[in-house]
C-alpha positions in Angstrom: 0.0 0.0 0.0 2.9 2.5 1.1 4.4 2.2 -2.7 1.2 2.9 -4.2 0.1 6.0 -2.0 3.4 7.2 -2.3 3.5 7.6 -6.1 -0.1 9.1 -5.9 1.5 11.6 -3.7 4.5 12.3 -5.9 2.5 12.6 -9.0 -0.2 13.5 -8.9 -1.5 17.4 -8.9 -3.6 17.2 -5.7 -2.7 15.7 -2.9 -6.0 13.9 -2.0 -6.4 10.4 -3.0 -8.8 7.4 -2.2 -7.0 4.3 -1.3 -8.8 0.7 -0.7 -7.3 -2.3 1.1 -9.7 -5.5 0.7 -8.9 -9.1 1.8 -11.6 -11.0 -0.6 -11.2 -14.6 -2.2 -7.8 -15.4 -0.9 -6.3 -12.0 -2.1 -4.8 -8.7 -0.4 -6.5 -6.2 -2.7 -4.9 -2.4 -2.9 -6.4 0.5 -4.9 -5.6 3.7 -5.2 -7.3 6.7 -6.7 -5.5 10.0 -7.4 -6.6 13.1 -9.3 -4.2 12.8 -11.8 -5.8 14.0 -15.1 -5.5 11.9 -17.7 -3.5 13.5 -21.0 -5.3 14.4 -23.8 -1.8 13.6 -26.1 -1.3 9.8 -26.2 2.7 9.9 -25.8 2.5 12.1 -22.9 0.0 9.3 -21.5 2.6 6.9 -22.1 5.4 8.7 -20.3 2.8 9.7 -17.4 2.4 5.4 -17.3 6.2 5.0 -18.1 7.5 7.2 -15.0 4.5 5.3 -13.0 5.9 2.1 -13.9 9.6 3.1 -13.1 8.7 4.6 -9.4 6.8 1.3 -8.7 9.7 -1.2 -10.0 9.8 -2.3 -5.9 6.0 -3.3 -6.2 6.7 -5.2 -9.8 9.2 -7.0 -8.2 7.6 -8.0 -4.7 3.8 -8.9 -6.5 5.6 -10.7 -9.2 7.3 -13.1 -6.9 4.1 -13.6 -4.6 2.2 -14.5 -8.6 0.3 -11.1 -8.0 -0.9 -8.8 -10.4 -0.9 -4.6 -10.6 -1.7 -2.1 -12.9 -2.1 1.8 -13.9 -5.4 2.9 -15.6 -7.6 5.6 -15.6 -10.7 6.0 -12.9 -13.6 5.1 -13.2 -15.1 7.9 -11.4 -16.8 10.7 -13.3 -13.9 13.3 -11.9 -11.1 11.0 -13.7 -7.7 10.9 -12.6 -5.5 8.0 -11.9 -6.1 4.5 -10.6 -3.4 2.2 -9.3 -3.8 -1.6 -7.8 -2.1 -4.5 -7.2 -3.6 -7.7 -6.2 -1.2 -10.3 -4.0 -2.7 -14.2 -3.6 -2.7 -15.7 0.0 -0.5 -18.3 -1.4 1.9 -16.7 -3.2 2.5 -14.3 -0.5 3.1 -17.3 2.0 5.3 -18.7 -0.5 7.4 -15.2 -0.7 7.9 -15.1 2.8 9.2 -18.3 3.4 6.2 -20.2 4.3 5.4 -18.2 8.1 2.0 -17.3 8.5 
């Protein structure tokens, strides 16, 4: 959750966001919303993802290795803006840690 909120913070205009943390079918589910706009010009879109991407590489790694999964998109909301999740399996997360509970 800290990685996500924490690039929210860092890039997006305002500093208000919505953040979700669910435990639902075996999962530790983490959302956040920021209000990011998104571009209107698809390349600076892609860099906006890109430089997303590149502050999260600690998140890639660690939901990767528990056979998670994360993304970038845009809200859903009417307002727009950013959304950010990553999804890490009971399992794989036992797994990552050696098997403690």
């Amino acid at each position: 959750m800290s990685e996500l909120t924490t690039c929210a913070y860092r890039l997006s205009l305002t500093k208000e966001m919505y953040v979700s943390l669910r435990y639902r079918d075996a999962a530790l589910r983490v959302t956040v919303y920021d209000g990011h706009p998104r571009h209107t010009h698809a390349r600076l879109g892609a860099l906006c993802v890109l430089n997303r991407r590149a502050t999260l590489r600690l998140l890639d790694e660690v939901v990767r290795a528990c056979r998670g999964d994360w993304g970038i998109g845009g809200a859903r909301e009417p307002g727009g803006g950013t959304r950010m999740w990553a999804v890490l399996p009971r399992a794989g997360a036992m797994n990552y840690l050696g098997g403690q509970d």
